[in-house]
N, C-alpha and C positions, 0 to 999 in steps of 0.2 A: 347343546352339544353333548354326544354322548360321553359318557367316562369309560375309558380305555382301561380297563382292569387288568390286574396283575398277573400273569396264570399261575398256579398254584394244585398243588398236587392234590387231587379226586383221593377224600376218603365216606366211609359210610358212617355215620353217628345211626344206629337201629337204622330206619329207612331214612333216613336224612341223607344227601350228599350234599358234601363240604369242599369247597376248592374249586377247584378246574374251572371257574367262570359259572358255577352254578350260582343258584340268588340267594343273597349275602343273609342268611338266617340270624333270628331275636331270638334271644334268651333272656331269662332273667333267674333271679335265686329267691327262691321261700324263704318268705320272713317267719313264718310261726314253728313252734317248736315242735320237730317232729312225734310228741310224745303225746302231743293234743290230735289224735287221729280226726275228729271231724274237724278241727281246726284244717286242719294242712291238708285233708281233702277238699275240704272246700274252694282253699287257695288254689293247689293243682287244678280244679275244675274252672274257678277262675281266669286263670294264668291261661290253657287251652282255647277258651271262650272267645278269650280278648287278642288271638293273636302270637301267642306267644308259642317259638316252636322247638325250644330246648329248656328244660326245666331242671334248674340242679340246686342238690339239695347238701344241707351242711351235715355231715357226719361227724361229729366231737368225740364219741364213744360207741362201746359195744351196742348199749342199750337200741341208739340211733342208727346203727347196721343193721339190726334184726327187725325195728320197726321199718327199715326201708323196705328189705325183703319181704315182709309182710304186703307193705302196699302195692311191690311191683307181683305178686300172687294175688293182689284183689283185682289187677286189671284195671288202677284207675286214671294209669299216664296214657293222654291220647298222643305224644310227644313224646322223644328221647329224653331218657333222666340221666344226669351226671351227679355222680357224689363226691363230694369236697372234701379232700380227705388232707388234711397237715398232721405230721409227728409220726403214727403210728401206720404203718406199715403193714399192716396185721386188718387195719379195719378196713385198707382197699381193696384186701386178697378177699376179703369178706364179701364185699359190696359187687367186687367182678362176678365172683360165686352164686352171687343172689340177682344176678341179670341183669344190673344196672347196663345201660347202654357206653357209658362213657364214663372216665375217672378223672377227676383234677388232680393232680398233687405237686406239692411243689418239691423235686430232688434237693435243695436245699436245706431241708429239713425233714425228710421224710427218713434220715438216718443210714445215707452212705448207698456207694456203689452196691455192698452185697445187697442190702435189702429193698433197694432201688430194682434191681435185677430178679427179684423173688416177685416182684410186682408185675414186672413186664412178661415176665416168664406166664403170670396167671392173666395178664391181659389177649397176649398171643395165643396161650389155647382156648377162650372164651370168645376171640373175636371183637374185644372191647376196646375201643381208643380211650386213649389216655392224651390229656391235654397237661402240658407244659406249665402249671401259672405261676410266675414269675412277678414277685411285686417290691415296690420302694423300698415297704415297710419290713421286708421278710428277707431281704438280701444275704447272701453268704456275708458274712463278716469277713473269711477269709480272700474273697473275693472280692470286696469293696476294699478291705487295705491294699492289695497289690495293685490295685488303680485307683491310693492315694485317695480315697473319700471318694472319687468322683463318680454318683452315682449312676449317669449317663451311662458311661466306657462299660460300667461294672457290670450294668443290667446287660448289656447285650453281650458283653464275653460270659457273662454265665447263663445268657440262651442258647449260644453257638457252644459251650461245655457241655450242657444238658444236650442239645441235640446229637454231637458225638457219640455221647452215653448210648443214648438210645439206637441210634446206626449201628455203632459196636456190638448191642445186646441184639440186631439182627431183626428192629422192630423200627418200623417206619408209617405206621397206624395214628400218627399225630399231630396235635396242632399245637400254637406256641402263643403265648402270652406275655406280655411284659408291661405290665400297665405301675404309672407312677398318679401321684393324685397331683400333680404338676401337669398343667396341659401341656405345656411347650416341652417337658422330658419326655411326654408319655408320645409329641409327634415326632422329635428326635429320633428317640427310641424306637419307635417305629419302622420309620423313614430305613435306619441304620441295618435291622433284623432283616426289611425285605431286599435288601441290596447282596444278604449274603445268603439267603436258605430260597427255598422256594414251596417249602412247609406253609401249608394255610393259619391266616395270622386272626388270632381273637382279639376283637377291638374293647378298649372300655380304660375309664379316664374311673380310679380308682377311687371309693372314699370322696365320690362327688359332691355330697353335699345334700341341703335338703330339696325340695322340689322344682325351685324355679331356679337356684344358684347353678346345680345338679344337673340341672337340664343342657343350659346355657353353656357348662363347660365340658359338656359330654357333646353338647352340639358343636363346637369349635373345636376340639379336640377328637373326635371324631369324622365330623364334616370334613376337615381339611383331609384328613388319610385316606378318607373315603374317598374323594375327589380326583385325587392321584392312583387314585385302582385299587388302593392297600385295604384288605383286610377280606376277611370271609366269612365272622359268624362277628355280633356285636354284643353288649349289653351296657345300658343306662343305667350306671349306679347311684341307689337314689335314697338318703332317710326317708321315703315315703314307704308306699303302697306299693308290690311288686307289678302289681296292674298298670300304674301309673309309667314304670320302666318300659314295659313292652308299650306301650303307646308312645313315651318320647321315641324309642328305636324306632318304629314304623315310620313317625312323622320326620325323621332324620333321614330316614331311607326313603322316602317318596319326593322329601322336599330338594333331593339330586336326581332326580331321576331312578333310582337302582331298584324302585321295589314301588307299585302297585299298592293304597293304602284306602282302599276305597272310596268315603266320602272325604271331598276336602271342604272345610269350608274356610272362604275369604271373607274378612269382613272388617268394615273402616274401623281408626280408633274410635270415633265420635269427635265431635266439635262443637263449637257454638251455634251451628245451623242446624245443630241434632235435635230433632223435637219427640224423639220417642225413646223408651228405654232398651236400646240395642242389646245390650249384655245379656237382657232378660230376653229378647229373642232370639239371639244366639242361641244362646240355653234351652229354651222348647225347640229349636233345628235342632242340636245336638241329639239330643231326647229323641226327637221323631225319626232319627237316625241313627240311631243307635243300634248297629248288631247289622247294620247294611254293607254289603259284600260288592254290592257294583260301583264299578270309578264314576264316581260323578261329583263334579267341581262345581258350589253352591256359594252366593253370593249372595250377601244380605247388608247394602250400604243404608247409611244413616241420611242420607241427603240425593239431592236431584245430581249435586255435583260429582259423587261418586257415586254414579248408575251404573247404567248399561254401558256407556261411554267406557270407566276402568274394569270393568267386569266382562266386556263385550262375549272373554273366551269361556265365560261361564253356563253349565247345561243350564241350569234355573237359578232366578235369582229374585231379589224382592230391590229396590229403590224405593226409601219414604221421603215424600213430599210435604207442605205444609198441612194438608188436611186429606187426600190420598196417599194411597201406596200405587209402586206400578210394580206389575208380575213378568218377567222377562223372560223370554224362552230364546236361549243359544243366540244372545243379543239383543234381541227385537224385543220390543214391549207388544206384551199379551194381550195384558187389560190392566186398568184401574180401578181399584175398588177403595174400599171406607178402611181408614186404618186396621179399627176392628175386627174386619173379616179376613185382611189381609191372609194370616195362617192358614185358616182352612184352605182359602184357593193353594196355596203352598203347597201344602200337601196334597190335596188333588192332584196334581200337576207333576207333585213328587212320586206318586202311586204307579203315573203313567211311563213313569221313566226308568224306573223299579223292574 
C-alpha cells in the first residue's frame, strides 16, 4: 500500500527540493576534521558516491568557516552542504557568505532574538535555508522548566517558539528538527510538530548508537513516522562510518516503499540444511554489485526450501542444493550447475540485466 505523505511546504536546499511530496532526501555529517583537507575530501567524495544527497559539515570555529569556504571555491560538493553551527552567531553569517547552501543552528543557543535575527537577515539576502535543529541534549533550560522537566511538551513548544521567530523575522525558507535519542520521544515529538506547522520536518533518532544498535533505532524510530507521511529529508546517526549512515537511510527508504535503492538483495539466515558458506556469497553479490544503479531485487537462498518458491518475485536468484545450485530467472529455474561455477553463471546473467 502506498504511504500517503504529509504535504509540506516546497523549499530549495542549492538544487535540491524539499517538501511538497518531493522524494524524502539522505543526508549525513562528516566525521573527519575539517582541518585535514584530504581527509574530508575524500569523505565528501565518498559521501556523493554512495548516495548521499545533503552533506553537512561541523563548523566549531573560525578556522573551520574559512576551511569550508575554501572547499566550497574548490568545487568539490556534488550535493548541497549545510554547516552546523551552535553558540556563535558570527560563524553562520560567515558560512552564508561563503555559499554554503543551508545552515543548522540551533536559536536556543545561538545567543538570543537580536543575533538570531542578524542570522536570518544574511540567510534572506543569500538565499540560504536555515534548518531549525532542536535536540534533547541542547534544550532551553528556560523552557524545559516551564513545562516542569517534561522533555516531550518542551521540545515542541520551542519548535513552535522558534518557528514564530522566524515568521516574525519575515523568513519562511525552513525546515524543523527536533530529534531526542529516545525513540518513542523522538515519534511523540514528531507525531505532535506535524499536527501543528506544515514546515518540512528532518527525521533522525539522535546519538543512535553504534552500528547495528543505531540502525535498529533509527529504523523504528524513523520507519514508523515515515510510515505515517511524516518527514522530508532524514539521517541515520551512527558511531560509525558516514557511508554506513547514507546506506541504513536508503535501505529504510526502499524498505517502505518511498525511494528506489537499487539492488536489493534477499537472502535466507541459513540453517541446518545449509551446506555452503552463504555469508561469503552474499559478500562476492554485494561486491559484484557494487556502485549498481538499476532496481533489481536478487535472491541467493541457502537451500532447495527457500528457492524460487520464497523468492519467486525476485529478477535473479541462485538456490543451493546438496551437490548443485539452481540459477533462477524472475522465478523459473534457468539451469543447474556445480556449486563451484555457480557465481560466474550469476554474473553472466547479472550483466544481461544490467
Amino acid at each position: 500500500m502506498k504511504i500517503d505523505r504529509k504535504k509540506t511546504k516546497e523549499i530549495m536546499l542549492g538544487g535540491l527540493k524539499i517538501g511538497n511530496n518531493n522524494p524524502i532526501s539522505v543526508q549525513s555529517m562528516t566525521k573527519s576534521k575539517i582541518a585535514d583537507t584530504a581527509a574530508i575530501k575524500k569523505e565528501i567524495m565518498e559521501l556523493s558516491g554512495c548516495g548521499c544527497e545533503i552533506i553537512r559539515i561541523a563548523i566549531p570555529d573560525e578556522y573551520a568557516a574559512s576551511a569550508l569556504r575554501m572547499l566550497i571555491d574548490s568545487k568539490v560538493f556534488e550535493v548541497p552542504v549545510v554547516a552546523d553551527i551552535h553558540f556563535d552567531y558570527r560563524l553562520a553569517i560567515e558560512c552564508i557568505e561563503a555559499g554554503a547552501d543551508g545552515i543548522r543552528i540551533n536559536p536556543g543557543n545561538i545567543g538570543g532574538y537580536e543575533r538570531t535575527a542578524k542570522v536570518i537577515e544574511s540567510a534572506k539576502k543569500n538565499h540560504t535555508i536555515v534548518r531549525i535543529g532542536i535536540n534533547s541534549g541542547s534544550i532551553d533550560k528556560k523552557v524545559l522548566k516551564k513545562n516542569d522537566g517534561n522533555m516531550h511538551s518542551a521540545m515542541v513548544e520551542s519548535a513552535m517558539e522558534n518557528i514564530r521567530l522566524l515568521e516574525g523575522l519575515d523568513f519562511y525558507d525552513f525546515k524543523i528538527s527536533a530529534k531526542a535519542s529516545s525513540v518513542q520521544d523522538t515519534i511523540d515529538i514528531y507525531r505532535a510538530i506535524s499536527k501543528k506547522c506544515t514546515y518540512p520536518l528532518h527525521l533522525g533518532v539522535t546519538e543512535a548508537g553504534p552500528l547495528m544498535r543505531g540502525t535498529v533505532k533509527s529504523s523504528i524510530g524513523m520507519g514508523l513516522l515515515l510510515a505515517e507521511g511524516i518527514g522530508d529529508t532524514i539521517r541515520v546517526s551512527l558511531t560509525d562510518r558516514s557511508a554506513e549512515e547514507v546506506k541504513a537511510g536508503h535501505l529504510i527508504l526502499a524498505s517502505l516503499g518511498l525511494r528506489n535503492s537499487g539492488i536489493d538483495i534477499v537472502s535466507c539466515p541459513t540453517c541446518g540444511r545449509t551446506m555452503v558458506d552463504l555469508p561469503g556469497i552474499v559478500r562476492e553479490v554485494e561486491k559484484m554489485t557494487m556502485g549498481v544503479k538499476k532496481d533489481l531485487k536478487l535472491a541467493i537462498m541457502g537451500c532447495i526450501v527457500n528457492g524460487p518458491g520464497e523468492a519467486k518475485d525476485a529478477d535473479l536468484g541462485i538456490a543451493f542444493g546438496k551437490d548443485k545450485a539452481a540459477l533462477f530467472l524472475k522465478g523459473s529455474v534457468l539451469k543447474r550447475v556445480k556449486k563451484d561455477e555457480i557465481l560466474e553463471e550469476f554474473k553472466d546473467q547479472l550483466q544481461k540485466l544490467i
